[in-house]
N, C-alpha and C positions, 0 to 999 in steps of 0.2 A: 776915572775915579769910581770907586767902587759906591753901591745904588745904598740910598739909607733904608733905614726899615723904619716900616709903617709902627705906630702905638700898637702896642699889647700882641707881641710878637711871640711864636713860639720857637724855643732857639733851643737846638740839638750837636751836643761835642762830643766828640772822640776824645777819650782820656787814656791817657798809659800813667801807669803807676810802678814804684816800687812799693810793697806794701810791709816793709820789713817793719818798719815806726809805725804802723798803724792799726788798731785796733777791728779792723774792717771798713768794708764799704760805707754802711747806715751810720746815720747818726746814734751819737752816743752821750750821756754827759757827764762830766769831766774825763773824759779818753779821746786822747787826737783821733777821728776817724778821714778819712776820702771825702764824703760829704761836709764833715763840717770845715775843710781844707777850701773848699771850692765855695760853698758859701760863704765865707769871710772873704775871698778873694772875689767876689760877685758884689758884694759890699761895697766893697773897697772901688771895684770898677765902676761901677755902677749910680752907689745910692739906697738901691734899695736892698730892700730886706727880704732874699729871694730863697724858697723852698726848691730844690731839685729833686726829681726821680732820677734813679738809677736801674739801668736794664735790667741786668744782672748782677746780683747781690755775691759781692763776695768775705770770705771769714778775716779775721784774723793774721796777717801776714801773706795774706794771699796777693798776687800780681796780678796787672792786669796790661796790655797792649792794645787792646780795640775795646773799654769798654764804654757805654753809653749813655749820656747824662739829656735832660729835657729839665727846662725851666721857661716861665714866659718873662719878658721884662717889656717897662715903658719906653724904654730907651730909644735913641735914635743912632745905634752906633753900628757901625758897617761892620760886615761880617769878621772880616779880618781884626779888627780894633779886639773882638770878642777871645781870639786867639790871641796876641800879643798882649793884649793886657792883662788879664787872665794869667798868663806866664810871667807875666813878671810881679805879679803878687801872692802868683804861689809860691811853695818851696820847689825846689827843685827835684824832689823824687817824684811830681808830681807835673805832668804834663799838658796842656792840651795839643791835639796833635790838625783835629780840623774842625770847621762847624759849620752846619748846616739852618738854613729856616722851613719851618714847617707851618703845615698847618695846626691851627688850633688845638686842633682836637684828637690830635696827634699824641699817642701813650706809647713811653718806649718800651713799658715792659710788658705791654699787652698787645703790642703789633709786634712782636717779637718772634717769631717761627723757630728761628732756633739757637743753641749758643755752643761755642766752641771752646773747649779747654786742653790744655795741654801739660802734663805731670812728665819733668822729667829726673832722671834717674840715673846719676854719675855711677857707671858699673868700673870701679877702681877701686885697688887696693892699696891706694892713698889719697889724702886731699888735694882737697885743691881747691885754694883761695880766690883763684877768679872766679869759680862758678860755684861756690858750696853758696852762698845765698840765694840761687834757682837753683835748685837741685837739691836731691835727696842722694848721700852716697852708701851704695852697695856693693861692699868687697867681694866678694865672690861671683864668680861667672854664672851670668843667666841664660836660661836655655827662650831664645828670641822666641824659635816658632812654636815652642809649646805653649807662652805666654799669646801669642799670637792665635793658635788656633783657639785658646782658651774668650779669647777676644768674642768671636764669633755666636757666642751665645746670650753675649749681651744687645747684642743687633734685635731690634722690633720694641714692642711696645710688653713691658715687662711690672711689675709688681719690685720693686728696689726696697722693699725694708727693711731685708737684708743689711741694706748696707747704710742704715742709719744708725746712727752709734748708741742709741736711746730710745726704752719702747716709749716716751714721753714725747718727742717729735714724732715718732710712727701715729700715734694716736691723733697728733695736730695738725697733722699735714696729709694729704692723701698721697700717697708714697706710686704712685702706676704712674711710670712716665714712657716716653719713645726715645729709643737713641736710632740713631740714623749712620753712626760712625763708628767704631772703635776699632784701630789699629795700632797695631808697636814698627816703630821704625829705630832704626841706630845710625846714630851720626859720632863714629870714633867710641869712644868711652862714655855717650851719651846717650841711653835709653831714652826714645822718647813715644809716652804715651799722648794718643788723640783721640779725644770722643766727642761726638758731637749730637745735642739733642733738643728737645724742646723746653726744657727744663731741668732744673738736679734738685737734689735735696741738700742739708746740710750736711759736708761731708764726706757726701755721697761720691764725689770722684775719686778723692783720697784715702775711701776705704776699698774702693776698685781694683786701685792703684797698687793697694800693700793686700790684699787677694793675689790680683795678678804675679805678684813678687814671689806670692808662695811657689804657686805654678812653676815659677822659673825657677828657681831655687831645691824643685823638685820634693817639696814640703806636701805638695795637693797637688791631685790629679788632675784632668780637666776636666770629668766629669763631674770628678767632686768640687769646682770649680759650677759645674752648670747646677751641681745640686745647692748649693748655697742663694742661688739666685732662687732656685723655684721654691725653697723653703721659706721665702718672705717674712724672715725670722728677724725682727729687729737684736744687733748685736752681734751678728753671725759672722760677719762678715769681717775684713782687718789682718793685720792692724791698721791705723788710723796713720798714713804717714806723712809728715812734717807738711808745713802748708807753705817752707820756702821754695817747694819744686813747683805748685801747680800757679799755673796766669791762666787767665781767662783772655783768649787770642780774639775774637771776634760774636758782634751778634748779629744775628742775619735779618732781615727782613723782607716780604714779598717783593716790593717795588725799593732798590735804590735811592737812595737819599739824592736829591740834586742842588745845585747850586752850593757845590761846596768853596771855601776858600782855604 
């Protein structure tokens, strides 16, 4: 039998989404969002009237497969109860996948190290109905390893205002983050972009994204490619491409979550 939890417990889930219906991650009001999916559904399991954090904030139509939720509740209900119930009062584009107890004091989006996204990119010159809602499609042939070496200069800890769409967030946010990862891989007709860093902006992968496209596409060089980045030019950067290609695949943290069910 699975162990109950103590009063005033802090409880962390893994959530995958489809984010086609929803207006983003945060709360919103009157617009179906992720959070406010999950708190009616918390309601409902529960009782109470419970506020979540979310790791990593995503837009508009955007997916997600590993992202991550914290809330504390009074409850007494075993870890697994938190998954199966939970799922059966959400909707169905909307999943929990596993959950974890934490400590207290425990903040998902500020024990965070780093997060992983993934834009990908149907390179065909037709549709196609099973994947055009992940996926961005581009008819013409892209050149992998130009986009590829182009990659490479987003690696380290850079200045990205570039690549906000708006000098109005460049001003509200401090745009200098670290990527730790960016490469282009192909699976068949499936461009796929991975970046991985300690943060983004808003945006900010999706305008990397339709840069990179240039590269391929032989539009921009890859220097002119590294000059857009060190120009820290809000707007510069784009286009801005569709947000049904990018999920947010995972958020990492120093130490492993335990005691999952």
């Amino acid at each position: 039998m699975a162990a109950k939890l103590e009063t005033g417990n802090r409880i962390l889930l893994i959530i995958e989404y489809d984010g086609t219906n929803y207006h983003g991650s945060q709360l919103q009001v009157n617009a179906p969002t992720i959070q406010g999916e999950i708190e009616r559904a918390l309601k409902k399991l529960t009782g109470e009237r419970t506020r979540i954090k979310i790791a990593s904030r995503t837009d508009t139509g955007v997916h997600a497969r590993g992202q991550v939720v914290g809330f504390d509740t009074k409850t007494k209900l075993p870890l697994k109860s938190f998954i199966d119930g939970l799922n059966h009062h959400l909707p169905t584009d909307i999943a929990v996948k596993k959950a974890y107890e934490a400590e207290p004091s425990f903040d998902v989006r500020r024990r965070a190290v780093s997060r992983e996204y993934r834009y990908c990119v149907l390179n065909s010159p037709t549709r196609s109905p099973l994947k055009q809602g992940f996926s961005w499609r581009v008819a013409g042939k892209l050149d992998i390893e130009a986009m590829n070496r182009a990659c490479r200069a987003l690696i380290g800890r850079h200045d990205f205002a570039s690549f906000v769409s708006s000098p109005a967030t460049a001003r509200q946010k401090r745009t200098v983050r670290d990527v730790f990862k960016a490469e282009i891989t192909q699976d068949g007709d499936m461009i796929i972009f991975d970046i991985v860093g300690n943060s983004f902006l808003p945006h900010q992968v999706r305008n990397i994204t339709g840069t990179l496209v240039k590269v391929g596409q032989g539009k921009m060089t890859e220097d002119e490619f590294k000059n857009v980045i060190e120009a820290a030019t809000p707007g510069l950067a784009g286009p801005t491409v569709p947000a049904g290609g990018l999920c947010l695949m995972q958020v990492n943290y120093a130490v492993p979550f335990n005691g999952d069910k």
